[in-house]
Structures are given as structure tokens and as C-alpha cells.
C-alpha positions in Angstrom: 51.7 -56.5 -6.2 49.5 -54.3 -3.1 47.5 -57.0 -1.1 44.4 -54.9 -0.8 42.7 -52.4 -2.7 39.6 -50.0 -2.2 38.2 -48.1 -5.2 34.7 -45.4 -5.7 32.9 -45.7 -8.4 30.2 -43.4 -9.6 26.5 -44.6 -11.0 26.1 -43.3 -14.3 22.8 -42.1 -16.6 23.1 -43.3 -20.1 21.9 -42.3 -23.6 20.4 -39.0 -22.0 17.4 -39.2 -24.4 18.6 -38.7 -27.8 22.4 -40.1 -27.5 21.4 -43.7 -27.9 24.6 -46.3 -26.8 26.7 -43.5 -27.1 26.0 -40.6 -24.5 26.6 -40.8 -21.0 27.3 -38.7 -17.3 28.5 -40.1 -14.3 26.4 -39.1 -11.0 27.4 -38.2 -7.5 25.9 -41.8 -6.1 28.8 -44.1 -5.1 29.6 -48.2 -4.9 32.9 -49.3 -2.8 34.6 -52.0 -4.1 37.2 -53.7 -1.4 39.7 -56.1 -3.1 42.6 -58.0 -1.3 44.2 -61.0 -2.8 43.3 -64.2 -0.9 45.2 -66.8 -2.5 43.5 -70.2 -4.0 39.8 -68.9 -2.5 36.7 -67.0 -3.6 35.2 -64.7 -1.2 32.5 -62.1 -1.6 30.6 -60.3 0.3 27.7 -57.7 -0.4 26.3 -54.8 1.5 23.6 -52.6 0.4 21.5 -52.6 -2.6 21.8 -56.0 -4.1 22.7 -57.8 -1.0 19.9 -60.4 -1.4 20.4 -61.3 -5.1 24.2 -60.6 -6.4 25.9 -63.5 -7.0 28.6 -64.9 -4.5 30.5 -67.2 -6.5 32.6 -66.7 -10.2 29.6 -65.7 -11.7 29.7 -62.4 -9.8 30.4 -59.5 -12.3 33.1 -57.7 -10.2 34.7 -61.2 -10.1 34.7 -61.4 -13.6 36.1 -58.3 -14.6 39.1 -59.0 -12.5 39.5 -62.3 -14.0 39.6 -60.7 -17.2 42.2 -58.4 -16.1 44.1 -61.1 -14.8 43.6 -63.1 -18.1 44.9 -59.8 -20.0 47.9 -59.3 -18.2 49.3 -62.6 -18.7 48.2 -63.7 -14.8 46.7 -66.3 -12.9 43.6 -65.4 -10.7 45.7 -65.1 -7.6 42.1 -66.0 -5.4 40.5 -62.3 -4.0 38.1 -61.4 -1.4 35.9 -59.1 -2.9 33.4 -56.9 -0.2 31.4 -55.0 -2.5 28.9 -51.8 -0.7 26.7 -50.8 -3.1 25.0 -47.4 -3.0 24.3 -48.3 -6.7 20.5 -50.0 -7.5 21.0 -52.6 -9.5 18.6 -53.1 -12.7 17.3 -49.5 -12.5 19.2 -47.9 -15.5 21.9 -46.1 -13.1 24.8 -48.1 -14.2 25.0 -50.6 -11.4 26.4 -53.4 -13.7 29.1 -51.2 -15.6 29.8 -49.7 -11.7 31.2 -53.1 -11.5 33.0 -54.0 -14.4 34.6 -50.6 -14.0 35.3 -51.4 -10.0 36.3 -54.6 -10.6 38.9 -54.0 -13.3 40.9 -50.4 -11.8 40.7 -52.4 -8.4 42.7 -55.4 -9.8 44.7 -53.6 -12.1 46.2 -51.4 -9.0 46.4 -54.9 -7.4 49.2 -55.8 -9.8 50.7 -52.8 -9.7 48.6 -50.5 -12.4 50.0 -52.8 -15.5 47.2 -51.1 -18.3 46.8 -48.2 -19.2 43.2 -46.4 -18.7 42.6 -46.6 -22.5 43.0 -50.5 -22.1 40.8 -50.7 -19.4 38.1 -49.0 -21.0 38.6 -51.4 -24.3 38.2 -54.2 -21.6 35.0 -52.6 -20.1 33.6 -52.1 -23.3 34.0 -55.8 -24.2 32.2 -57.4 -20.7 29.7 -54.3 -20.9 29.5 -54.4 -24.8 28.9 -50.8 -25.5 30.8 -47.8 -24.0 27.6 -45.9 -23.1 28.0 -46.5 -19.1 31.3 -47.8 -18.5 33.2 -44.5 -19.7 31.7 -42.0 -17.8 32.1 -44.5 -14.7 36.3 -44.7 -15.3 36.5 -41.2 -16.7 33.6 -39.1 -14.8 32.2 -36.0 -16.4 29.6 -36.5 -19.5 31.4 -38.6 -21.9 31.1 -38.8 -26.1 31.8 -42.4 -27.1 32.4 -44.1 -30.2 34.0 -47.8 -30.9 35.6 -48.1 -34.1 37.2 -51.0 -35.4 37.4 -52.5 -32.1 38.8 -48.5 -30.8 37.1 -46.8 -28.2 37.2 -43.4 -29.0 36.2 -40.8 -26.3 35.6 -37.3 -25.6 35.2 -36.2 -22.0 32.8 -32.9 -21.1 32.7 -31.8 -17.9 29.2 -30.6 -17.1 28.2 -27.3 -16.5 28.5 -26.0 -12.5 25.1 -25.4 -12.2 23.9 -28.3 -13.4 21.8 -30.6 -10.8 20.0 -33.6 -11.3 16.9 -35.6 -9.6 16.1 -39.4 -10.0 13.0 -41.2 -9.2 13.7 -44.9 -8.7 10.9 -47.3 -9.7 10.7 -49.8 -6.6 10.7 -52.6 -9.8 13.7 -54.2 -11.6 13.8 -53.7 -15.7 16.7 -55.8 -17.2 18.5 -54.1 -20.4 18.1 -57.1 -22.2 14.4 -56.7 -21.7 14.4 -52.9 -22.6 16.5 -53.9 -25.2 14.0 -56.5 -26.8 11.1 -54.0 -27.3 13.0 -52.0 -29.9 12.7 -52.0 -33.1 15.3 -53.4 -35.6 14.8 -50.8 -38.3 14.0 -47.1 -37.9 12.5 -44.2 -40.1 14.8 -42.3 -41.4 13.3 -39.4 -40.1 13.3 -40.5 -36.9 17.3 -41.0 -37.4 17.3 -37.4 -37.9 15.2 -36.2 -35.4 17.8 -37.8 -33.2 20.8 -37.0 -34.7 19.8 -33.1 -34.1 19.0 -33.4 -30.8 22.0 -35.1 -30.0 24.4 -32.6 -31.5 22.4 -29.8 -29.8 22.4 -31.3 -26.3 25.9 -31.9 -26.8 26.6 -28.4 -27.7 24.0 -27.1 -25.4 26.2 -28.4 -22.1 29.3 -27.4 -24.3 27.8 -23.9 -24.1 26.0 -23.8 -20.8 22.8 -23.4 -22.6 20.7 -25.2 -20.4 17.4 -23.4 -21.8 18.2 -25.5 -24.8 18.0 -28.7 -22.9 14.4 -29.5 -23.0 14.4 -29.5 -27.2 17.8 -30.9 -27.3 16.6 -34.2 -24.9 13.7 -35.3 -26.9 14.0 -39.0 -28.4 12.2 -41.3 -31.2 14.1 -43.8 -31.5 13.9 -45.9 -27.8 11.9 -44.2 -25.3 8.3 -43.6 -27.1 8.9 -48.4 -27.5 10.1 -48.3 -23.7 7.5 -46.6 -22.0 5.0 -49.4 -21.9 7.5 -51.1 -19.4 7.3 -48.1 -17.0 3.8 -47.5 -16.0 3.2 -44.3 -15.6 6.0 -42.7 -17.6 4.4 -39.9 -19.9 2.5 -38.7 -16.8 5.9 -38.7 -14.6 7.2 -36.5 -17.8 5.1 -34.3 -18.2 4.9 -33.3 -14.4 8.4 -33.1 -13.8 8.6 -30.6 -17.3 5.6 -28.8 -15.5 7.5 -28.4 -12.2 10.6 -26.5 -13.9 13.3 -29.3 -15.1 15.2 -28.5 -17.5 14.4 -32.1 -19.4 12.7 -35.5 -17.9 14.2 -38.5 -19.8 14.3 -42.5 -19.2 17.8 -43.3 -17.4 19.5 -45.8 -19.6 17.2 -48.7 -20.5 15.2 -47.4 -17.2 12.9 -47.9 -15.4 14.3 -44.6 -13.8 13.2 -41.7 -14.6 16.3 -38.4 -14.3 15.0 -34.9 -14.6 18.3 -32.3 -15.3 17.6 -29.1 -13.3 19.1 -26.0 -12.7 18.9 -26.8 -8.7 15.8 -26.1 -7.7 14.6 -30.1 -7.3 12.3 -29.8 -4.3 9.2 -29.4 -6.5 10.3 -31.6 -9.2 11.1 -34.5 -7.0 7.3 -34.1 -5.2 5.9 -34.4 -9.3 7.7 -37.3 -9.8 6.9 -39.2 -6.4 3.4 -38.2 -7.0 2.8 -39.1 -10.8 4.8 -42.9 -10.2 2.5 -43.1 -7.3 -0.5 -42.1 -9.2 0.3 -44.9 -11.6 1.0 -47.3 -8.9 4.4 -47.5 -8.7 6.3 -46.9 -5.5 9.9 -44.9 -6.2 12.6 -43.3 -4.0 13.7 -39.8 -5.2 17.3 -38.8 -5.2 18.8 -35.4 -5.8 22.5 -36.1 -7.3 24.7 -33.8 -8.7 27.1 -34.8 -12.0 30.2 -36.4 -10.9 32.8 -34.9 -12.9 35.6 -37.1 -11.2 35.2 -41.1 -12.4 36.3 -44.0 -10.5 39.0 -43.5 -7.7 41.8 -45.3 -5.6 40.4 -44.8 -2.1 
């Protein structure tokens, strides 16, 4: 077994409008996970985003996923210090929970000496996160295809095309997943089920083909945006300016509240829309320009 470990993981934007729970790209925005064993004691420590509110004790998710790890491999929790720096916000719809699952289970598995495989990591990932969506583009990087089938998760990685840039603008207000989540509803028209199922096949074979001019069509969604957006004040207006600016497509960030506009790199105008429709609404935001990370986690 290593005594210490230090791993990168990237945030990640999921469902990418129409790719509901199973589309998903990691983004050049990075949490550091520092793990060293620290036998028969718990200690954490947080810097950055979440400092003031992420759990210190066993209920801390990074914590957890190595337990799990441990529990997997047959191990007792050997005690860890854990210093987490997060780069990530949490609650925004950038991934920050799946960061950490993700971080937390490469960073112990290395600890004992890299005992699963990185298709059994994922399966674990899947399980703490319970769906794929987020934690396989934060292990595999790129734009990832997922799919769990009878308890499989089946993946296809797509690395995104070069020209590719993205923008975020980050509500300064925290919307929980199960919240997002909750708002949906538990049956959907069936021609809303095809309206999405197009879309998604042509935004996967737009990146496939570098036809970004296709994105814009390809990105629309009926099925969880048009139920989210009265939990994001402002969000039709952010939308439609960003659209107006020149992005390529403006869609809700996972369960959101942020808001990620896919451009073909020129961002300054698009982030200035965005700033200034949230702000019109009310709602302060920072505004990020990212680029897809087509690497996933890494050993530091």
C-alpha cells in the first residue's frame, strides 16, 4: 500500500439538454483530492468552494467513497486524512458531488495499490451517485455515452471536437438535484419522448462529425428543462441572450442552476449576455470560460 495519494478531478456538465441521465462532458475546472492513510483517525480538511458547509466527519462524500472501496476490496478503513481543494461549486450542476465520489474512490484504490479495475470503479461510482451521467466523464474525461444495463455500465467515450469552447454562468444560489429532480414529471408525452430522442442522436452525431452548426437544433429539450426553469429565475431570458450573442447552444447544466453556453471560442460577448440577463432577473452569477477536458481524473 502508498501512504499518500493526490488525484485531479474534472467538473463535469450533465444531460447537455436533450441526453437526460445519460449524456455527459467533463470540463477544464479542477478539485484536488489529498489522501494519506492515518491509521485509527478521521481527518478532513476543506479549502475552497464548500469550505464552510462540507461535512468533516464520515458523512463526508469523499470519505465515503473510500469506505466503499475499502468495503469492496475486502479491507478495513485503514483511518485517512483527507485535504480536499475544491475548484468545483458544489450544488450548481457542475458535478461537484460525482467530483468526489470519483476522487475519493481512484485516490484510495491507488492507496492499496490500484486493486480494481477502472470498469469497477465506475460500477461503484455509479452505485453512490446512482446514475452514470456525471461520474463517467469525471473518471474517463472526454463526452461520455452511458448506459447501465442489468447492473452493467456500458460506456462510450467521445472526445470533443478541438474547437469546441464552453462558458458557464454560476447562479450565486444552491439548487439540490433532489429538488430539481422533484419538479419533473413521472410520465411524459410520447412526443416529447421523441422530440428528445432525435435531438439526442443528432447532438451526438453532430460532435461525432464536428458539426457544430447543428448544435443549436440538436440541444433543445422537453422533457426536464421547460419543469426546471421556474427554479432558475431568469432562465429563458439568460437563453435567449446567450443564443443572440453567437453560442452555439445555451442549456441548463445538469439539474442547474447553471446555465453552459457551447461556443466555437469567441465567449467574451456571450459571457457579458449571460452576466447581464441573471443580473436583470436578480440573480448574481460568476462567469467562467472552460474548455472540455478530454483527460478524466488523474494521479498527481
Amino acid at each position: 500500500m502508498k501512504n499518500t495519494v493526490s488525484v485531479s478531478v474534472p467538473a463535469t456538465t450533465a444531460n447537455m439538454g436533450p441526453g437526460f441521465d445519460c449524456l455527459g462532458m467533463a470540463l477544464g475546472l479542477y478539485n484536488e483530492i489529498h489522501m494519506s492513510l492515518s491509521p485509527g483517525r478521521i481527518s478532513i480538511e476543506v479549502e475552497g468552494e464548500g469550505a464552510d458547509d462540507i461535512e468533516r466527519d464520515e458523512r463526508n462524500i469523499v470519505w465515503r467513497a473510500a469506505q466503499r472501496l475499502f468495503q469492496e476490496i475486502g479491507r478495513e478503513n485503514p483511518g485517512l486524512s483527507i485535504t480536499l481543494v475544491n475548484r468545483i461549486p458544489t450544488a450548481r450542476g457542475l458535478g461537484s458531488s460525482a467530483a468526489a465520489i470519483v476522487g475519493g474512490l481512484v485516490a484510495a484504490n491507488r492507496l492499496t495499490g490500484e486493486t480494481l479495475s477502472r470498469e469497477k470503479i465506475l460500477a461503484l461510482a455509479t452505485e453512490l451517485e446512482g446514475h452514470p451521467d456525471n461520474v463517467a466523464p469525471a473518471l474517463l474525461g472526454g463526452m461520455v455515452i452511458s448506459v447501465v444495463a442489468e447492473g452493467v455500465v456500458h460506456y462510450l467515450k467521445i472526445t470533443p471536437p478541438k474547437e469546441l469552447k464552453v462558458v458557464v454562468a454560476i447562479p450565486d444560489f444552491k439548487l439540490s438535484t433532489h429538488a430539481a429532480r422533484e419538479v419533473l414529471p413521472k410520465e411524459v408525452r410520447l412526443q416529447d419522448a421523441i422530440f428528445n430522442l432525435s435531438r439526442t442522436a443528432l447532438l451526438v452525431g453532430a460532435l461525432c462529425e464536428k458539426r457544430l452548426d447543428l448544435l443549436s437544433v440538436a440541444s433543445q429539450d422537453a422533457l426536464h428543462q421547460p419543469y426546471r426553469a421556474p427554479l432558475v429565475p431568469g432562465l429563458t431570458k439568460v437563453i435567449e441572450a446567450a443564443n443572440q450573442a453567437g453560442a452555439l447552444s445555451v442549456t441548463l447544466s445538469g439539474a442547474g442552476p447553471t446555465v453552459i453556453a457551447l461556443t466555437d471560442g469567441h465567449n467574451e460577448g456571450i459571457a457579458e449576455a449571460m452576466h447581464n440577463s441573471f443580473r436583470e432577473a436578480g440573480v448574481t452569477c460568476r462567469v467562467k470560460a472552460l474548455q472540455p477536458a478530454v483527460d478524466g481524473t488523474q494521479i498527481l
